[in-house]
N, C-alpha and C positions, 0 to 999 in steps of 0.2 A: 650213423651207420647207413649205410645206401642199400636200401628194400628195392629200389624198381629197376631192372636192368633186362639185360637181353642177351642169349647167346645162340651163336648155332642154325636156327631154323628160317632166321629172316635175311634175305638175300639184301645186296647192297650194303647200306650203309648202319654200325649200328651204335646205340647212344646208350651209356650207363646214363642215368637219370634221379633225380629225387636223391638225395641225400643229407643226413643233421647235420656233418659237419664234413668239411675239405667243399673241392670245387665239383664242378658237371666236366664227366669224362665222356669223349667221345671217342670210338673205334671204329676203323672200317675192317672192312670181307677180303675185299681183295686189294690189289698193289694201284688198279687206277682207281678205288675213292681215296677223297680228299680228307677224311678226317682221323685217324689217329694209327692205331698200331695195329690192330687186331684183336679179338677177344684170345685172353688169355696173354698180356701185355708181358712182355720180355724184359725185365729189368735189367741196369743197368748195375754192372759188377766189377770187382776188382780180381783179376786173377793171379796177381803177384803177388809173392808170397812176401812176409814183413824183412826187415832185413836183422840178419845177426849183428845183436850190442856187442858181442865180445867174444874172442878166440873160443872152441869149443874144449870141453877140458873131460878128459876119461873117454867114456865110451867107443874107443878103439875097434873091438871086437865089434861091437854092432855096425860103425861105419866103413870097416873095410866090407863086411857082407854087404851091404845096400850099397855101395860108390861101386861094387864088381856088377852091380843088376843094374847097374846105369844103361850101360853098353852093350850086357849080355841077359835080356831080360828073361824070367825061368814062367812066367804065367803064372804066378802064384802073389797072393797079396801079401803083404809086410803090413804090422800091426806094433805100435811101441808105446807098448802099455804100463802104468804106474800112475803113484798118489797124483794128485793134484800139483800142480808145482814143481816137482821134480825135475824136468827139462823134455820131457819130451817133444814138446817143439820146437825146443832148440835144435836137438838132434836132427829134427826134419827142415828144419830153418839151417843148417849146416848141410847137407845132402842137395839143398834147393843153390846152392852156392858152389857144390863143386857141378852139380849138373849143368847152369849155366855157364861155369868158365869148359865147361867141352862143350856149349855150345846148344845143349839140349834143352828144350821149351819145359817149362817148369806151371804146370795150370794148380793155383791153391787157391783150394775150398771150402769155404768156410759152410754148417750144416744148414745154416736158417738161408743157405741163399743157393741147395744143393742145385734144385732143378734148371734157375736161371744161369748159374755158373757152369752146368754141364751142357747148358744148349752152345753158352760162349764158347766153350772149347772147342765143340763139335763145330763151331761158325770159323773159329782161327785155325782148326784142322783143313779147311775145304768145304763145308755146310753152309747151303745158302742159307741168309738170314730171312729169306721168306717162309723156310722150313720149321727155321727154329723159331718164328715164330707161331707158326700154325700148331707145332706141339707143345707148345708151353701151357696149352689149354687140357694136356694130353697125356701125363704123368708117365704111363706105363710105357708108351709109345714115343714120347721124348728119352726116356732112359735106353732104350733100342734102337733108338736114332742114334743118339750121343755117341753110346757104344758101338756102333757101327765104323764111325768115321777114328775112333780112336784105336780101333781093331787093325784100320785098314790104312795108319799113316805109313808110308816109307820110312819114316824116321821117327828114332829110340824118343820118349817123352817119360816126365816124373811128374804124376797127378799126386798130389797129396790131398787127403779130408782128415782138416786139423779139427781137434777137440769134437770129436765125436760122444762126445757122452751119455746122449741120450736118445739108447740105439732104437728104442720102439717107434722115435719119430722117424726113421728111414725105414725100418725092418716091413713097415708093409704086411702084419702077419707071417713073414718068414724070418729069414735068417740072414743079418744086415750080406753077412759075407757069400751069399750063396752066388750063383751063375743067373740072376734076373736080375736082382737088384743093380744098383748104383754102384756098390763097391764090387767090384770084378779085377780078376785076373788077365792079364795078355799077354801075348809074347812078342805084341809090339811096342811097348813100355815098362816103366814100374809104376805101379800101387801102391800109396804109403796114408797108413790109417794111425791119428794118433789119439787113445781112447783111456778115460780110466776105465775101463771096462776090460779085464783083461781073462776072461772065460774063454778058450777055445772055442766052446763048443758054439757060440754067440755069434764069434768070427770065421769058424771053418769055410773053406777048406784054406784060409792063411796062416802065412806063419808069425807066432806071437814073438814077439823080442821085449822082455820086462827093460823097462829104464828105472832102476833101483837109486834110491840117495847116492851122494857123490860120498867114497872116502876123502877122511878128509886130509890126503895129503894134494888132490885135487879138490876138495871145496875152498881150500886156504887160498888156493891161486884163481877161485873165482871171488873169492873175495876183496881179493885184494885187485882182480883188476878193477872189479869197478867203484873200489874205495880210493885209488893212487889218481892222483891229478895227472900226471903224466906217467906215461910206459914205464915201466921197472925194468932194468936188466936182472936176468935171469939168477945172476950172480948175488945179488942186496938180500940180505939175511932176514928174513920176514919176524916180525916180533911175534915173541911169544903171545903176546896178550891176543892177536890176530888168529893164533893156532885154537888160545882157548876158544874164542867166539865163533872160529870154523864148526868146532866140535859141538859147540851148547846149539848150532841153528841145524847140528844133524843133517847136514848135507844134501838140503833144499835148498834145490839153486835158486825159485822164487824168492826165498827169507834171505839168503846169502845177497843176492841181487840189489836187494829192496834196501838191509842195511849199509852196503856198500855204500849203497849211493846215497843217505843221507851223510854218512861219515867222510865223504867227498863234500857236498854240498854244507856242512855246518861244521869244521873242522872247529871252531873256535866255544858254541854250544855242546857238542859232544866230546870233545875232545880225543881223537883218534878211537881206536882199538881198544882204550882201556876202557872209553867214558863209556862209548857204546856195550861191551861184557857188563860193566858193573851194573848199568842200569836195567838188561835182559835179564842177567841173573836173579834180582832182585825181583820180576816179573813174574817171570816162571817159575821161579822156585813157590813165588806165595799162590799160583794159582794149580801147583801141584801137591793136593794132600799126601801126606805119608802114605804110605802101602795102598794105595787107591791104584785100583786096577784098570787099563784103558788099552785100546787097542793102537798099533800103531796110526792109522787113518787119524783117531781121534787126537793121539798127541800131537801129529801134523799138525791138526786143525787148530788145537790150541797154539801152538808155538808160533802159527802163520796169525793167529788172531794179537799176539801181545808184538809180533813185529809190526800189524797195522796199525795197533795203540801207540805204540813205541815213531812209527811216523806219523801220524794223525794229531793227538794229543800233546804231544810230545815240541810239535814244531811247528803247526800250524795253530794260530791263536783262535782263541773260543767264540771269537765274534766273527772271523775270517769268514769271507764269502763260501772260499774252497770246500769247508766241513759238508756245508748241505750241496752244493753243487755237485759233490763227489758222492751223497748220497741217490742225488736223483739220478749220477752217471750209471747206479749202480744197477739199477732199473732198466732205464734205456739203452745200455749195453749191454746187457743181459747177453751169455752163453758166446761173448766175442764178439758182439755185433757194433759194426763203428756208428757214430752219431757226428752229422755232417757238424761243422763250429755255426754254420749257420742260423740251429734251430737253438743255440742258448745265448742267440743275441740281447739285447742288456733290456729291448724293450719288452721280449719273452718273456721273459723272467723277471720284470716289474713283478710287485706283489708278492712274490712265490716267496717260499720259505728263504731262498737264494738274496731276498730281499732285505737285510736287516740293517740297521742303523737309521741315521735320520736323516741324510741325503740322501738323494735320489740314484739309483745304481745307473752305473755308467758304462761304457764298451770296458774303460780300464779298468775297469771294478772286475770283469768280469774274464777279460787277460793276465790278468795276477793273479787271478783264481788257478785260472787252467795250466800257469804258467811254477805256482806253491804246488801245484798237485801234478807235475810235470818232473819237477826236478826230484821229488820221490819217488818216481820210478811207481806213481800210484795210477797212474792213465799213461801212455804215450801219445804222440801228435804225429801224423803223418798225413799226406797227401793222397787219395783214393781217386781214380779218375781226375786230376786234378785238380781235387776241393779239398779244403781245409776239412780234418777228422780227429777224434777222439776216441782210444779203444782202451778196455780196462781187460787186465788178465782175469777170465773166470774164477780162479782163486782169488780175485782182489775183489774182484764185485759181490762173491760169495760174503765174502767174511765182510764185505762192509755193510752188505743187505743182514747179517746177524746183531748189528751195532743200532740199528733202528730202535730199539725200545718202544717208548712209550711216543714216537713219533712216526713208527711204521705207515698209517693211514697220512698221513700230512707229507710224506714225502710221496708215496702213489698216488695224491691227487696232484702235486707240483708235476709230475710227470706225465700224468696222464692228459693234464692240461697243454704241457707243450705238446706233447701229440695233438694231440685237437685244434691245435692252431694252425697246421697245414695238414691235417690227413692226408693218407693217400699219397704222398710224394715221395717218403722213404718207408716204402713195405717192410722190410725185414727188419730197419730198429725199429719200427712201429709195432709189429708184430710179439718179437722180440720184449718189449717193453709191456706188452699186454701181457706176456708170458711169465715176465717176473711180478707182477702187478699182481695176476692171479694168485703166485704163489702167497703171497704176502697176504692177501683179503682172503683167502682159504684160512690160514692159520690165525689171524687174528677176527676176524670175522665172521669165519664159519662157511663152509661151502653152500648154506642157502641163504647168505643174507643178498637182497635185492642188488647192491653194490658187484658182490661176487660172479652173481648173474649178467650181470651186465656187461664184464669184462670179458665171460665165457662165450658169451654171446659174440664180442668184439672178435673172438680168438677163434670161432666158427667162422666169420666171415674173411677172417684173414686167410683159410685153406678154402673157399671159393676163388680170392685175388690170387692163387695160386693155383685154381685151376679143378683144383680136390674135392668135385663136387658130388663124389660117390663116400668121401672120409666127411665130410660136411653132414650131411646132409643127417645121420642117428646123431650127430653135436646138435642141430635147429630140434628135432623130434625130442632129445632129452632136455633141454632148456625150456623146451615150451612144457612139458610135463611137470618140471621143476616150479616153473611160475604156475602153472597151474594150481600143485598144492600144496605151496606157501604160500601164495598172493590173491589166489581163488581167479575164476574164469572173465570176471570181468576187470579187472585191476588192469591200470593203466602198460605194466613191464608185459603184461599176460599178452593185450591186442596186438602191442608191437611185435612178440614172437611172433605171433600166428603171422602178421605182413611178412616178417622177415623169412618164416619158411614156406609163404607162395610165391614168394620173389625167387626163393632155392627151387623150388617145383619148375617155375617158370623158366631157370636156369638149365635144371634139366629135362627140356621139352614135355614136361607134364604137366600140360594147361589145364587140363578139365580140374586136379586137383590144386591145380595155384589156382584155379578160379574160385573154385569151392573155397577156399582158404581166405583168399580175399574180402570174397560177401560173408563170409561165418566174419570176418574183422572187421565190416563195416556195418553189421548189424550191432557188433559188439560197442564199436562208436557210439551207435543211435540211443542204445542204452544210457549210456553216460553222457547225451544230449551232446555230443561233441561230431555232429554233421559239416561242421566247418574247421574242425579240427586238423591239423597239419597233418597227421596223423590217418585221420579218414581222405586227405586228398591225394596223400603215398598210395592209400589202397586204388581208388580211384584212377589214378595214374598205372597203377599195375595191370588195371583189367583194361586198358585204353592198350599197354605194350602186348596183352595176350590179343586181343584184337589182330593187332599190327602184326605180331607171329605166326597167326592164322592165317593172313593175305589179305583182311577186312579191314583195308583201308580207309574208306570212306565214313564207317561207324567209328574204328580209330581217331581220324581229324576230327570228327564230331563228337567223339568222348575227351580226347586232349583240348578242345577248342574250352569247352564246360570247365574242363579242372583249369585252366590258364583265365578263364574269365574269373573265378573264383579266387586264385592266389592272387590277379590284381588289385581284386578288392579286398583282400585280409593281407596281402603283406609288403606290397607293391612292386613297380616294375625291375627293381633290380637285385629285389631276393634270389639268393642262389636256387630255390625252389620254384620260382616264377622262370627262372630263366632256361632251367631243367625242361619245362615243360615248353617251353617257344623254342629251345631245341627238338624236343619231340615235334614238333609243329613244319619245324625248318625241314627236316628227317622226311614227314610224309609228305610233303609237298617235292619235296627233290623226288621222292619212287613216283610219286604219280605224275612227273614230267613236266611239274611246275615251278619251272628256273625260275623265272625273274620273281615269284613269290619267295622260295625258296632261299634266293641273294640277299633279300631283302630282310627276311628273317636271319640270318648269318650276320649279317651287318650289324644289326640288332645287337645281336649278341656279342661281337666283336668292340662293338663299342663300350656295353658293361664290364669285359673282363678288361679293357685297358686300363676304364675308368677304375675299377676296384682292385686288380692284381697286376696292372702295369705289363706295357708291351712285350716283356720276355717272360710272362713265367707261363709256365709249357703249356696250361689251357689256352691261352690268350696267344701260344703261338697255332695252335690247334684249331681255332676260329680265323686267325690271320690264313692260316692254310687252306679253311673251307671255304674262305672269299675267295679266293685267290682263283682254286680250282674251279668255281661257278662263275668267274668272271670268263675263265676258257672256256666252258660248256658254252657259253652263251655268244661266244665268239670273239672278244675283249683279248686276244689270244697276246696284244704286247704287256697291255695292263696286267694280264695272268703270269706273265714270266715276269715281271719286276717286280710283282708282289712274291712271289717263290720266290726269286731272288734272295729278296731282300730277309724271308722266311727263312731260307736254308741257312744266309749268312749267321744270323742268330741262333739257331741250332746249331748248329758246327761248332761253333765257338761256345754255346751256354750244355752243349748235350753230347757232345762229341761227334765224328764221322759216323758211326756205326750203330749210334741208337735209331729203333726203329720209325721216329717221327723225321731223324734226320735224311733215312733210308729212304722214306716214302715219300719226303718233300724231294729227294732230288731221282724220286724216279716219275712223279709227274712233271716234273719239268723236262725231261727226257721225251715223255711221250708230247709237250709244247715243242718240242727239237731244239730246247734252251742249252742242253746238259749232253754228256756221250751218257748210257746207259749204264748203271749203278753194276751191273753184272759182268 
C-alpha cells in the first residue's frame, strides 16, 4: 500500500512515493511539468454501453415511455427496477440502441468508475480535460462540473448508471436521486438508473418502472433465441418441452439466457429442451422442501443457483482450469467490474489455485478456460478501450462467490495476488476485487481478524486514489482503533496504520498531525528494534515529504538524501523503494533549479524502469517524459522533441489520444513548437 505521497500544497512537480507493492507514480501541478497527470489521476473508462445478445422481448409499455424522452426530455429521472437478473439492463441495453440509431450520444456508467466516467462525459460534451482533471481530486465539485456541461448540451443525450445497487456508495449521506448528487434530472437529456433497489423514496424525485419476470409466452421466445443455432421463423411451432422449461426458470431472463446457451452449445450432452427440463427439474424440485416457505428473491436465488450448477458442474470437468478461474473472476469482477485478459496471463496464474495438473499452465490452458466459460454465457469477452476484457453478470459472480465453501480463503488469496502483481494500474477491478474479498474474509473470518484488516485497510486507500479524502479519512481512524485492540499498540499491522493515516493527514494538508503520527510510528519502530525497518524508512520518507510541503527544501534533500543512503544499503539500487526515494531527490533538485543534477537523477531512474518494467509500461513512459522535458529546460530543445516524439508515439497507441499522460506529452511538445496545441 503507498504511505508516502503528496497533494495540493506543494507547487511544481509532485511524486507519490514509497509503496509495498505496484510501481513509483509520479504527478505533475500544472500542464508545463513533465511528469504525469495531476493529483487526483483521471482514469481511463469505457462509456459504451455493452451491446444487445438478442431481440428485446415484452416490455413494450416501459419502452415506448423512455424511446418518447429520447427526443422530448421531461427532467425527471427513470429508475428500472427489479430482482437480480430479470433484464433490466437489457431494457436500458435496448433504449442505448434505438438512441444511437437517431443519432444520440449514449454515455454508460458503470458505479465503481461513477466519478471518472462523469468527468469523461462532461470531457466529450465540451470540458477541457485540464478541468476534468483538476476535479477528479474533487468529488463534490467534479459532480457540478459534470452536470454543468450535461445541463448545457444543445443536443438530446441518454446517460445510463447500470446496476446501481449499492446506493449508500453514491448517496453521500443524502438521497442517491436528489438535485446534488450524481444522479440528476435534465431537460437536456434522459437519466436512466438500473437498480435492485426499488423504494421511491431512495430514488425521489424519479420515476420507478418495476421490470417484473417475463410471462412466459415471451420467456419461451427468449429462450429459444438463444437456444436455436440459427434464426427461427416466426411461424416453427415451439416444442412443448421448451414451453415446460420457460415456465420452471419463471421468467428470468438471466436463467432463460444462461440455459439457452448451453442447449445450443452441447446439443448432443443435453439433448435439446427435454434433456435440459428433465435434469432442472430433478434439481429443484430436490432442493425445494415440501410447504417450506421462501420469498420470492430467495426462490430466485435458488433457481439462479442450480442453473450455475447445471452449467458448471454439469459441463465443465472437475479438473478443468475454468471451475477456479471463474472463481477468482468472481472476485475480481465483483459488482460489474471488467478485468483487462491481460492480468490472468498463464505466468500470473503459475501456482494459483487456477494451477492444477502436472504440466505447467500455459497461455492455451488458460484460453480454453475463458473460452468453456464463454460459451456459457458464464463471463462475456469484449473489447474496452481496445483491450481484450472479461465481465461476469453480478448475478453470476453472486451465486458463484456462494459456491466457495470450504475454499473461500484460497480463492481471495489467488486474487488478491494478482492484484498485487501490477497494483495500481487498474483502480476500479482492483478496488472492486478488495470489495468482494472483504465480503468473504468478514464472513468467514470475522471482521477483526488481522487479514480482514488489512483488506479494509486496502479499501481505505482505494477512496484516497479516488480523491475521497474526507470519506477516507474515519475508514484510517477506525482501522487503527481496530488494530489497536485486537493486536495491541505495538504489533506490527498497528505501526503500519498509524504511517498510513500521516500519509492521510499529510494528504490533507494537516502536517503538524501527520507529523505527530509519523514519530508516534517511528518510536513505535525503535521499540521493536526495527530502526532500519522498511517500514521506519516509509515514516522517514514521510516527514522528509512534510518537509518538502512546508517549502524546507534544503532539510527535505538532507532528510531524503539519509533514507536513500539507507535503502542503498538494506535493499539496493534498484528496489522500487530505493528508487521512490532518488525520485524524491530528482523532485527537489529540479524546484531548487538544479537541472543537470535533476537529469541525471531521471535518467537514473529511467534506466530501472526499462530495465525492470520495459519501455512501454506507463511509469517507464513517465520517466521517458521527465527526460525528455529536462533535456528542453536545459536547452537540448531537438533531443527534447524526439524523445516526446517518440514518447507520445507510444502513448497513443498503448494509452489512447485522450488519456491524461497522452494529453500532457503532447502539450509539452507544443510548448518545444513540435506539435499545434492540444486545445
Amino acid at each position: 500500500m503507498t504511505e508516502n505521497a503528496s497533494h495540493g500544497n506543494v507547487s511544481g512537480h509532485l511524486v507519490q512515493a514509497g509503496s509495498i507493492r505496484g510501481g513509483v507514480h509520479i504527478y505533475a501541478a500544472s500542464a508545463g511539468d513533465p511528469l504525469g497527470s495531476g493529483p487526483g489521476r483521471l482514469d481511463d473508462v469505457s462509456l459504451d454501453p455493452p451491446n444487445l445478445e438478442g431481440p428485446l422481448r415484452d416490455r413494450r409499455e416501459i419502452m415506448a415511455e423512455l424511446t418518447a424522452l429520447l427526443s422530448e426530455p421531461d427532467g425527471v429521472p427513470r429508475v428500472l427496477h427489479g430482482l437480480g437478473g430479470c433484464g433490466k439492463t437489457t431494457v436500458a441495453q435496448a433504449l442505448a440502441e434505438q438512441a444511437e440509431s437517431q443519432g444520440i450520444p449514449v454515455f454508460w456508467v458503470h458505479p465503481e468508475q461513477m466519478m471518472a466516467s462523469m468527468l469523461w462525459v462532461a470531457v466529450e460534451l465540451g470540458g477541457s480535460m485540464t478541468d476534468a482533471i483538476h476535479y477528479s481530486g474533487l468529488p463534490q465539485r467534479a459532480c457540478r462540473w459534470a452536470w454543468q456541461w450535461l445541463h448545457a448540451s444543445p443536443e438530446p443525450w441518454l446517460l445510463v448508471f447500470d446496476s446501481l445497487d449499492h446506493v449508500a456508495d453514491i448517496a453521500d449521506g443524502g438521497v442517491p436521486g436528489g438535485s446534488r448528487g450524481w444522479i440528476r434530472g435534465s431537460m437536456a437529456g434522459t437519466t436512466l438508473v438500473t437498480s435492485r433497489v426499488g423504494r421511491h423514496d431512495v430514488w425521489r424525485p424519479a420515476r420507478m418502472h418495476a421490470v417484473d419476470p417475463l410471462p412466459v409466452t415471451d420467456s419461451v421466445l427468449v429462450l429459444r433465441d438463444h437456444a436455436a443455432v440459427a434464426a427461427q421463423d416466426a411461424e416453427t411451432p415451439i416444442p412443448r418441452a421448451a414451453w415446460d422449461l420457460a415456465e420452471l426458470l419463471g421468467g428470468v431472463g438471466l436463467a432463460l439466457r444462461l440455459v439457452g446457451r448451453l442447449i445450443r452449445e452441447h446439443p448432443l450432452a443435453i439433448d435439446g429442451y427435454e434433456g435440459a427440463l428433465a435434469h432442472l427439474q430433478v434439481s429443484i424440485h430436490a432442493d425445494t422442501p415440501s410447504g417450506a416457505e421462501s420469498s420470492t428473491a430467495d426462490e430466485q436465488q435458488s433457481l439462479l443457483t442450480r442453473v450455475w450448477d447445471f452449467s458448471v458442474t454439469s459441463f465443465i470437468p472437475e479438473h478443468s482450469h475454468a471451475r477456479p478461474l471463474l472463481s477468482i473472476l468472481a472476485l475480481l469482477g465483483h459488482r460489474g467490474a471488467r478485468v483487462p485478459v491481460r492480468r490472468l496471463a498463464a505466468e500470473r496464474l503459475a501456482g494459483s489455485i487456477v494451477d492444477i495438473g502436472t504440466e505447467a499452465l500455459t497461455a492455451a490452458d488458460v484460453d480454453r478456460a475463458l473460452m468453456e466459460l464463454a460459451s456459457r454465457s458464464l463471463i462475456d469477452m469484449s473489447s474496452v478501450n481496445g483491450e481484450p476484457t472479461v465481465g461476469m453478470h453480478p448475478v453470476v459472480a453472486e451465486t458463484t462467490r456462494r459456491q466457495f465453501g470450504d475454499q473461500a480463503i484460497a480463492v481471495v488469496a489467488a486474487a488478491f495476488e494478482l492484484v498485487h502483481m501490477d497494483e495500481g494500474r487498474d483502480l476500479v477491478m482492483e478496488e472492486s476485487a478488495y470489495g468482494a474479498g472483504l465480503e468473504v474474509q468478514s464472513i468467514v473470518l470475522g471482521d477483526d481478524h488481522p487479514d480482514t484488516l488489512r483488506t479494509r485497510h486496502r479499501l481505505a486507500f482505494a477512496l484516497v486514489r479516488r480523491g475521497e479524502l474526507e470519506r477516507a479519512h474515519p475508514e484510517y481512524v477506525a482501522i487503527l482503533e481496530a488494530r489497536r485492540r485486537v493486536l495491541g499498540e505495538e504489533d506490527g499491522d498497528t505501526v503500519t496504520a498509524h504511517r498510513g493515516l500521516a500519509w492521510l493527514l499529510a494528504e490533507m494538508g494537516d502536517h503538524d498531525s501527520a507529523e505527530a503520527e509519523y514519530r508516534l510510528a517511528l518510536r513505535l519502530h525503535a521499540k521493536r528494534n526495527e530502526q532500519q525497518h522498511a517500514g521506519a524508512m516509509r515514516a522517514r520518507q514521510g516527514l522528509a515529504w512534510i518537509s518538502a510541503q512546508r517549502g524546507e527544501l534544503d532539510r527535505a534533500r538532507a532528510e531524503f538524501g539519509e533514507v536513500y543512503e539507507m535503502r542503498m544499503r538494506m535493499l539496493g539500487s534498484e528496489h522500487r523503494d530505493t528508487l521512490s526515494t532518488l525520485l524524491a531527490l530528482a523532485w527537489i533538485a529540479q524546484r531548487q533549479g538544479d537541472l543537470p543534477e535533476a537529469a541525471a537523477l531521471y535518467e537514473r531512474i529511467l534506466h530501472s524502469r526499462e530495465h525492470s518494467l520495459g519501455s512501454t509500461h506507463p511509469d517507464t513512459l513517465r520517466a521517458r517524459h521527465a527526460t525528455a522535458w529536462i533535456a528542453g529546460r536545459l536547452g537540448a530543445r531537438a533531443e527534447a522533441e524526439a524523445r516526446l516524439r517518440s514518447v507520445l508515439g507510444d502513448q497513443e497507441r498503448l494509452l489512447g489520444d485522450s488519456h491524461p499522460d497522452t494529453v500532457l506529452t503532447r502539450r509539452n511538445l507544443a510548448e518545444l513548437g513540435g506539435v499545434g496545441s492540444p486545445d
